[in-house]
C-alpha positions in Angstrom: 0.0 0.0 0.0 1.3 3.4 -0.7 1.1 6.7 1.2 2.7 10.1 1.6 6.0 11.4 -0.5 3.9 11.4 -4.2 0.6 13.0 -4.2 -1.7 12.2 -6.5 -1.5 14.3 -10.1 -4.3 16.9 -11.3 -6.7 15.0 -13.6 -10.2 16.3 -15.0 -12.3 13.5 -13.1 -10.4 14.4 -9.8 -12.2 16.5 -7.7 -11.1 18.4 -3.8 -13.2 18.0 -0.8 -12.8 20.8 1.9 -12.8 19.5 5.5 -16.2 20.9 6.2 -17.9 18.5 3.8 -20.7 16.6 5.3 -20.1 13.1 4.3 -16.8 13.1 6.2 -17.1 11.4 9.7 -15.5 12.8 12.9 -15.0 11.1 15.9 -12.9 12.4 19.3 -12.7 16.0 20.7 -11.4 18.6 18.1 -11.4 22.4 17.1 -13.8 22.8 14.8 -13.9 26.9 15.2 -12.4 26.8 11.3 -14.6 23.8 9.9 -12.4 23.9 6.7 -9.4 22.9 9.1 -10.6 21.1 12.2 -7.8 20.2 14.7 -7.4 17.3 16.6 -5.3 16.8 19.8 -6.8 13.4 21.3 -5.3 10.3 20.8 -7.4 8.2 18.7 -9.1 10.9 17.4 -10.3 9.8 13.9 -11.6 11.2 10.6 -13.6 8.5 8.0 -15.1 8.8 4.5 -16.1 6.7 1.5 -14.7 7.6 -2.0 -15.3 6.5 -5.3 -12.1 5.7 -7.7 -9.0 4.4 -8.2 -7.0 7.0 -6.2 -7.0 9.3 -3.2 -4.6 12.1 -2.0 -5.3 13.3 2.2 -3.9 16.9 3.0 -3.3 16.7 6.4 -0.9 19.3 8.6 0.9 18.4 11.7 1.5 20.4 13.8 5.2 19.4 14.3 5.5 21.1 17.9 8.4 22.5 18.8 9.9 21.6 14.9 10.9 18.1 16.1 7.3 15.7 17.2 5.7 14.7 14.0 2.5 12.6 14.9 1.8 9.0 14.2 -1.2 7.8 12.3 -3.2 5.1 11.8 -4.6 4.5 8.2 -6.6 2.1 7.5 -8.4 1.6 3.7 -10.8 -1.0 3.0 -9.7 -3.0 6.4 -6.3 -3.0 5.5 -4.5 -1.7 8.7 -1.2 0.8 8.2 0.6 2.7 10.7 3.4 5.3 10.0 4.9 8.7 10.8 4.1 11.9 9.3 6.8 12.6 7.0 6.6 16.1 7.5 4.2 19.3 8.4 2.5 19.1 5.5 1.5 16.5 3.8 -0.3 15.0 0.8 -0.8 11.8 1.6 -1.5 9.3 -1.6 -3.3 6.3 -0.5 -4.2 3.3 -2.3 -1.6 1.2 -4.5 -3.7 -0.4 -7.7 -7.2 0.5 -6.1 -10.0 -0.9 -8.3 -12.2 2.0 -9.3 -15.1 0.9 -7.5 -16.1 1.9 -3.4 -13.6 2.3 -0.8 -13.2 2.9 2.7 -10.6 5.2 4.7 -10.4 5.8 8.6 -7.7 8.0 9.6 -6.8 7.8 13.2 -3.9 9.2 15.3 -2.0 7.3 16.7 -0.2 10.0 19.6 -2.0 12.0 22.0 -1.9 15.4 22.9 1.4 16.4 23.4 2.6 15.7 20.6 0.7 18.2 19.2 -2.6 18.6 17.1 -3.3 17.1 13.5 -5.5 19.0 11.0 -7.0 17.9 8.2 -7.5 19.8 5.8 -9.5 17.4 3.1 -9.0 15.1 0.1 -8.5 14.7 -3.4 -10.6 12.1 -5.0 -12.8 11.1 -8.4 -16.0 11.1 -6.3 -16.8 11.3 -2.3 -19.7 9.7 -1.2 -22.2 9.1 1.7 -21.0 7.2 4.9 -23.2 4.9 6.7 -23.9 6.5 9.9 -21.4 6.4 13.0 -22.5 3.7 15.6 -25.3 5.0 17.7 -23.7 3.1 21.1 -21.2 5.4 22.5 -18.3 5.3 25.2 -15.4 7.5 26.5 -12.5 7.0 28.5 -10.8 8.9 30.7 -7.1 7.7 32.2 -3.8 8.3 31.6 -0.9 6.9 29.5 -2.5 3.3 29.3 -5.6 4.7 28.0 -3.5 6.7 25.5 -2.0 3.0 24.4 1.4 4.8 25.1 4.3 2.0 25.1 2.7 -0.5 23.3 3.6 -1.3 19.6 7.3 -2.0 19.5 6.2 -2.6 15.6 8.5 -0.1 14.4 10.9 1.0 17.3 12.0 -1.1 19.9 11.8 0.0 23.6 14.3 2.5 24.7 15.1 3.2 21.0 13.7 6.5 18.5 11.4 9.2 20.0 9.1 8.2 23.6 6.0 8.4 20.9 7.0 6.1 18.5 5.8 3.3 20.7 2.3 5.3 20.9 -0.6 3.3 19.5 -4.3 4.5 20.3 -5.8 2.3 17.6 -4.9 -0.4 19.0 -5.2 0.8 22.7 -8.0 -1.0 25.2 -10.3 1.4 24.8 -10.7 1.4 21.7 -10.6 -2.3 21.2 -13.2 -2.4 23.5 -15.1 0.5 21.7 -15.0 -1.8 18.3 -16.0 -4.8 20.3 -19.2 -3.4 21.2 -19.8 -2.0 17.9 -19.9 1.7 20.1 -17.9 5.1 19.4 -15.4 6.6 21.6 -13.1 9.1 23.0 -10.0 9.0 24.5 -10.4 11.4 26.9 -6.4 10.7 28.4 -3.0 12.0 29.5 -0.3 10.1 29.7 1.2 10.5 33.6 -1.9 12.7 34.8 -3.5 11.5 38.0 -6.8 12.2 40.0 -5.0 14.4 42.8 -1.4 14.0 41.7 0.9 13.2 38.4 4.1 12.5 38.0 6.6 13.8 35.9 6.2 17.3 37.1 3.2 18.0 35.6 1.0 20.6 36.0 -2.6 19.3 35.9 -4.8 16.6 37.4 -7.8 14.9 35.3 -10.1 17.2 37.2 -8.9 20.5 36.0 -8.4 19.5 32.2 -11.8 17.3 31.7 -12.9 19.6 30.4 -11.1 20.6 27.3 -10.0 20.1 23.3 -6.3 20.3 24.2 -6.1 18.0 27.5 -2.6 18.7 28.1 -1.9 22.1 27.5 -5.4 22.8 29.7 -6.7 24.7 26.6 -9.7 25.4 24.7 -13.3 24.1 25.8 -14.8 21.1 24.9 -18.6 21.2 24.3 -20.2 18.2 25.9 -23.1 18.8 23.9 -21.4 17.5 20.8 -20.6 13.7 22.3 -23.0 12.9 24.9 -21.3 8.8 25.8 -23.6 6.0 27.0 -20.5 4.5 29.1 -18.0 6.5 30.8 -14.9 4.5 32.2 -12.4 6.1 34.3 -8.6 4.6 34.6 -7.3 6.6 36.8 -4.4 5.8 40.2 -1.7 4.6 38.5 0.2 8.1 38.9 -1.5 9.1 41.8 0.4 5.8 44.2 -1.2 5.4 47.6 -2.3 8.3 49.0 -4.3 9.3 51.7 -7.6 7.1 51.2 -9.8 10.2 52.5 -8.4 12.8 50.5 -8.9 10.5 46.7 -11.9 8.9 47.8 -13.1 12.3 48.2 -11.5 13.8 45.2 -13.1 11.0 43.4 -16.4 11.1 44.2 -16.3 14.9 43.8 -15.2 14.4 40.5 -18.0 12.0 39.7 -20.6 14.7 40.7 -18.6 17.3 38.4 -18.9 14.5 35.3 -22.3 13.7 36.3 -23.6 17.7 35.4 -22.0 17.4 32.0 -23.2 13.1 31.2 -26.9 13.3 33.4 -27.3 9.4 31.8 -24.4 8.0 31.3 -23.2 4.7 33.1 -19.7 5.4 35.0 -17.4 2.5 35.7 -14.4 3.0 37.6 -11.6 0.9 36.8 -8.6 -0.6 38.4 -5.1 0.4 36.7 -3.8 -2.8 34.5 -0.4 -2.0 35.3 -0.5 -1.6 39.2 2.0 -3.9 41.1 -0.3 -5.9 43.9 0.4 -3.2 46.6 -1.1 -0.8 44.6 -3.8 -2.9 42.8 -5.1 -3.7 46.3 -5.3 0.2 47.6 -7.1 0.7 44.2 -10.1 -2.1 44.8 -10.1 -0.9 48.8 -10.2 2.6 47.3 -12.7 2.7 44.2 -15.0 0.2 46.9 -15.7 2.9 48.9 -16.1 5.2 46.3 -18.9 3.2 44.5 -20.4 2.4 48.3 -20.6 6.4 48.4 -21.8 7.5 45.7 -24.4 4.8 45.4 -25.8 6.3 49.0 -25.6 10.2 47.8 -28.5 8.4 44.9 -26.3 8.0 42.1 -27.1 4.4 41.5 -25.4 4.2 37.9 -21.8 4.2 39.1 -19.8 0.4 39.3 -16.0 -0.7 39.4 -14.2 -3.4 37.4 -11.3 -4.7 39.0 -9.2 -6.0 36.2 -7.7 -9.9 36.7 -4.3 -9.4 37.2 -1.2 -6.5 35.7 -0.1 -6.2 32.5 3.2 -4.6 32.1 5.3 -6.0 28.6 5.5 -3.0 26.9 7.9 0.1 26.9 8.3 1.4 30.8 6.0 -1.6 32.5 3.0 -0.1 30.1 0.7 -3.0 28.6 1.9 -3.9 24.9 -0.3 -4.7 21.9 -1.2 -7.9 23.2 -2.2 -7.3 26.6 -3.9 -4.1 25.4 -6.5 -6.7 23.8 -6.5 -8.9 26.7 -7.7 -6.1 28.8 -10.0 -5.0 26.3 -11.4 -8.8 26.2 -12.0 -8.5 29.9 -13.5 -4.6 29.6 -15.7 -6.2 27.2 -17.4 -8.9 28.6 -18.4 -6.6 31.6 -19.7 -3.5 29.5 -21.7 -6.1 27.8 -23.3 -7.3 30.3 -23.8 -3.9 31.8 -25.3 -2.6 29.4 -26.9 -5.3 27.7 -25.3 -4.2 24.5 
């Protein structure tokens, strides 16, 4: 399959498709203040269409931050799974090696999350866009931190320790959305990686509860209209970065934070969730923790809040994360209990 470096050439039946057409499909938090050039910060954010032809050219723009992180993204046309580095700020990406001119398929997604910086897309060249089907009605979003983000799990390209920290970034293939998939549902990835309920490491900044709320999760910037995604499932990874701390103070934090999410998602289903990468110290303080949460929110008369305590750590990938194959072990668990949750 061929992509980037050779765009495709100017030809009479070739026509461009601004960003703000209506038959292409968003899904994740983005700008879309300049509908001609939404931008897109969250990992796993994704852009789908349906073209008819033989060829395809996609203008995207990275925002190559700081004039070294170029983005990773996942491209995936008719099925057939891709993932690669943007080449450079600009780009026109030509997709499709020896398509048949008939009906194809393209889902964009990327691949790193926010700090990397944001991806805009700008449109695409084609004979003929057409219609999508519509976007599954079932929707979920995630909220958590690097595990969520699916940092440190595809050693695909670059091993562990080697390249750039996100070339081992891989929200396609990252639990939640596997899980998303699964259940034939939407998502978001609503994630930082190191950010914590009521402390992150690394020296950063922000905790989940200050930055909800927002486009750009990790810059704290631009707000995020809830209106626009309103999830059936809400799932919230969150601990990991936090450690043990004093059980009033998260429990607390936590439950306050559930009221905050409950203003925004009146219906949704919240499901706390242990970390998948906790050591058994930790994992324990987590269940203890998230036990009493539930127990307390359930008696303030929010009945749709649970916790799912995952079966045991997962740590093969880059800095103890989960790699691509425990990502869809975790996802096989996640799935089996939003199922029967929610009936789906």
């Amino acid at each position: 399959m061929a992509y980037y470096i050779t765009p495709i050439s100017a030809a009479n039946d070739l026509s461009f498709y601004e960003a703000s057409d209506a038959r292409f499909c968003y899904m994740g938090r983005g700008n879309f203040s300049n509908v001609e050039h939404p931008k897109f910060w969250a990992a796993g954010a994704q852009i789908s269409f349906w073209f008819k032809g033989s060829s395809c050219t996609v203008d995207l723009t990275d925002e190559n931050l700081y004039g070294t992180n170029l983005n990773y993204i996942h491209l995936i046309i008719d099925g057939k799974y891709s993932r690669f580095k943007l080449p450079a700020k600009e780009n026109k990406l030509s997709i499709g090696d020896n398509l048949r001119d008939t009906i194809h398929t393209v889902v964009i997604c990327k691949g790193t999350e926010s700090i990397i910086g944001y991806l805009q897309f700008n449109g695409i060249t084609c004979k003929e866009l057409l219609p999508p089907p519509p976007l599954p009605s079932r929707k979920i979003e995630c909220f958590g931190n690097s595990i969520t983000c699916g940092t440190g799990s595809d050693q695909s390209a670059v091993a562990c320790g080697k390249g750039e920290w996100q070339d081992q970034h891989n929200a396609y293939l990252s639990y939640g959305a596997l899980t998303a998939r699964a259940l034939k549902a939407q998502y978001h990835l609503t994630s930082v990686s190191g950010i914590g309920l009521i402390h992150s490491c690394c020296d950063m900044d922000i905790v989940m509860p200050q930055v909800y709320d927002k486009i750009s999760l990790r810059e704290n910037k631009l707000p995020w209209n809830f209106a626009l995604y309103q999830p059936d499932v809400v799932t919230i990874c969150l601990g990991q970065n936090d450690g043990i701390q004093d059980e009033t103070k998260f429990c607390n934090a936590y439950v306050d934070f559930i009221k905050t999410l409950r203003k925004v998602y009146p219906k949704a289903q919240i499901v706390l969730l242990s970390s998948p990468m906790a050591d058994e110290k930790l994992t324990s303080v987590l269940k203890q923790y998230l036990t009493i949460i539930v127990n307390t929110v359930h008696k303030n008369g929010d009945k749709n809040v649970t916790s799912f305590f995952f079966s045991r750590s997962y740590n093969s990938g880059c800095d103890s994360h989960p790699n691509l194959a425990e990502h869809q072990l975790i996802a096989n668990e996640l799935t089996a209990y939003l199922k029967k949750l929610m009936q789906w």
